[in-house]
C-alpha positions as CSV (number, residue, x, y, z in Angstrom):
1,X,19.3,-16.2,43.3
2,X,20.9,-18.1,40.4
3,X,17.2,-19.9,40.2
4,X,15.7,-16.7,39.8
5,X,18.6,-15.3,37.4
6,X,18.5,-18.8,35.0
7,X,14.0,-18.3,34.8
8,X,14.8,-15.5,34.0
9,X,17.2,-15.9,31.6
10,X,14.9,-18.5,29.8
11,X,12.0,-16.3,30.0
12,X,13.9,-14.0,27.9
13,X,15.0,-15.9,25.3
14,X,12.0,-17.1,24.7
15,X,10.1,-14.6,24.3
16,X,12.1,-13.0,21.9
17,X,12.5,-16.0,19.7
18,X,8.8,-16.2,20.1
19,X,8.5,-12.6,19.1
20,X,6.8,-12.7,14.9
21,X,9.4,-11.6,12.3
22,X,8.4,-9.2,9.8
23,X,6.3,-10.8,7.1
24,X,8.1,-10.5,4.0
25,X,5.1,-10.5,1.6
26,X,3.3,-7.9,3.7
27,X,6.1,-5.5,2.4
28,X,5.1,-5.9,-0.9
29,X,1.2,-4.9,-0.7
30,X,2.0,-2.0,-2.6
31,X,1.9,-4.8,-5.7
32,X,-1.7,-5.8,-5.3
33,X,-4.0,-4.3,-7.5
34,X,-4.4,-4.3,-11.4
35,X,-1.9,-2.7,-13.3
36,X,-1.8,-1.8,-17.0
37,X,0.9,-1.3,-19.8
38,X,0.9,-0.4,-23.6
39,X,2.4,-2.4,-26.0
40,X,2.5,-2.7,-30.0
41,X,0.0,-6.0,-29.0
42,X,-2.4,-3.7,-27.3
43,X,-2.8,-3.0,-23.8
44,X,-1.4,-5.6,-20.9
45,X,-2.5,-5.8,-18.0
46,X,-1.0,-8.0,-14.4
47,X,-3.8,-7.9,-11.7
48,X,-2.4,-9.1,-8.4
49,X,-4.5,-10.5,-5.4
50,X,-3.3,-11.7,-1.8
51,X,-4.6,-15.7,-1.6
52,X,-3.8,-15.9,2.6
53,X,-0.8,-14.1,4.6
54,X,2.0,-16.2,2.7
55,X,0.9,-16.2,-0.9
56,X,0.1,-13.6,-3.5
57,X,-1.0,-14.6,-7.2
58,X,-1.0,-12.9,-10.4
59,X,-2.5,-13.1,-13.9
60,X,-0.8,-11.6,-16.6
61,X,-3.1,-11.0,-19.6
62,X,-3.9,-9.1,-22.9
63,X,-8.0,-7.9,-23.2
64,X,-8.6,-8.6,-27.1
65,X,-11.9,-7.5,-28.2
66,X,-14.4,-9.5,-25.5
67,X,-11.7,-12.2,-24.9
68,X,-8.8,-12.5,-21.7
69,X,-5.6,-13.9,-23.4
70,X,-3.8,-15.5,-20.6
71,X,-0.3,-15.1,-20.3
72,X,1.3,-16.4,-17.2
73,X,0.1,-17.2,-13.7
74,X,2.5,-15.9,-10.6
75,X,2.7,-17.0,-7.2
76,X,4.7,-14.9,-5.1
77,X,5.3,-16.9,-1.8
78,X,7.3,-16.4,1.2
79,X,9.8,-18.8,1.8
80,X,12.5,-18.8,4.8
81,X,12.3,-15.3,5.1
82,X,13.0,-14.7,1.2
83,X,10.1,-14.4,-1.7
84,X,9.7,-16.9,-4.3
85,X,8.6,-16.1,-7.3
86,X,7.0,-19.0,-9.6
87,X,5.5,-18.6,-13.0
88,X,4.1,-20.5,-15.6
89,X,3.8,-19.1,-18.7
90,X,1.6,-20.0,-21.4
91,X,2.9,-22.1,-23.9
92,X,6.2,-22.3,-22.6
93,X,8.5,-24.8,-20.3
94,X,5.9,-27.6,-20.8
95,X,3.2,-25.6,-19.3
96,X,5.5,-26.1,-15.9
97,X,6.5,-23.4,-13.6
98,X,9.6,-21.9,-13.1
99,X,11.2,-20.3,-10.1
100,X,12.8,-17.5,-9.0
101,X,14.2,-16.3,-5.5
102,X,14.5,-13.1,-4.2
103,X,17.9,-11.1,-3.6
104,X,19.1,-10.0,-0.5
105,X,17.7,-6.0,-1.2
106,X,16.7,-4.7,2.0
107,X,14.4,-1.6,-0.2
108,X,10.6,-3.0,0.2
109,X,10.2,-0.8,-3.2
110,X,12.0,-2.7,-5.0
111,X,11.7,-7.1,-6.0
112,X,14.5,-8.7,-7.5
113,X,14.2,-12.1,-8.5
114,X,16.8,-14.6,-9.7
115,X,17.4,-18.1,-11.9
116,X,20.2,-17.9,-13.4
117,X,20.0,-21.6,-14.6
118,X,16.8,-20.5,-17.0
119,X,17.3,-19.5,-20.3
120,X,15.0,-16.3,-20.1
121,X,14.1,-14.7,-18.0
122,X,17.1,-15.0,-15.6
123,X,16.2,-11.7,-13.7
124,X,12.6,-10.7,-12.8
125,X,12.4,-7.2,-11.3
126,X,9.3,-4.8,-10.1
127,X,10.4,-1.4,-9.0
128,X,7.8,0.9,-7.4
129,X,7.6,4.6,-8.6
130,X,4.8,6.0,-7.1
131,X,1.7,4.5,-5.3
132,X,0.3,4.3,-9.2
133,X,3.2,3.7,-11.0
134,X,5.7,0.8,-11.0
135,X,8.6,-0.7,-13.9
136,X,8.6,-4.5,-14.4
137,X,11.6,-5.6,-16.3
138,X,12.8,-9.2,-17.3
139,X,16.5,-9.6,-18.5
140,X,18.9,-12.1,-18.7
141,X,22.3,-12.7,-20.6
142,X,22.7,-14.7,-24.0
143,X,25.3,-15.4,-26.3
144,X,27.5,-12.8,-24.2
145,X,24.9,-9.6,-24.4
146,X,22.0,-8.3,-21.5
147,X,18.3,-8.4,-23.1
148,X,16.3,-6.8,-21.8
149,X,12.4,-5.8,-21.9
150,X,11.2,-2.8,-20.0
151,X,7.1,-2.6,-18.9
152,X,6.1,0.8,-17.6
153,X,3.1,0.1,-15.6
154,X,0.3,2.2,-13.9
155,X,-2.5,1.2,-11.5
156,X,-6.5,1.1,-12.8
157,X,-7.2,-0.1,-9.3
């Protein structure tokens, strides 16, 4: 009886330590898609693409007559069960990227993502609106005050 009782007991365990934890990323495939903004440069657009199950990327670009003016490049990985976000962006940090790690927010509609050791950014954030509509905001502080820019985005597709 104890035998049976201690098989079972095993059997249990692992099958729910085998059982798949919920995929981070997947959560967030309300991102993928192209989105647009307007601003005083002319319209900006972030198109985001899922590269496997672990790994989204991003391009963040203006359109300037026939030409794509790169901005950044994103990677949005999963990472022990938090995001990652890592961007490089062009002409800054030596052309290296920088990273930033999700918070603890449970709300799928809602990336926060942290470096408090960069100078700015320190806070990257995407907040969902509607299927079509989402705010991106960077902010961090300086010399004592929050900046902040505010992008108002909506989908193209």
């Amino acid at each position: 009886m104890k035998t049976k009782l201690l098989f079972t007991l095993i059997w249990a365990l692992l099958t729910v330590s085998s059982t798949p934890k919920p995929n981070e990323l997947k959560k967030m495939e309300w991102l993928l898609g192209t989105w647009e903004t307007k601003t005083p440069k002319g319209s900006l657009y972030e198109t985001w693409i899922r590269k496997n199950t672990t790994e989204f990327q991003a391009k963040s670009y203006y359109l300037k007559n026939k030409d794509t003016i790169l901005l950044e490049s994103v990677r949005l990985l999963e990472k022990e069960k938090k995001l990652c976000y890592i961007v490089k962006v062009s002409g800054q940090n030596n052309e290296l990227p920088v990273s930033f790690i999700s918070d603890e927010n449970p709300d799928p509609s809602h990336l926060v993502f942290e470096n408090l050791q960069h100078d700015f950014p320190q806070v990257i954030s995407y907040k969902k609106l509607s299927p079509n509509a989402l705010i991106a905001e960077i902010s961090a502080m300086k010399n004592g005050q929050m900046k902040k820019r505010t992008f108002p985005m909506q989908r193209l597709k």
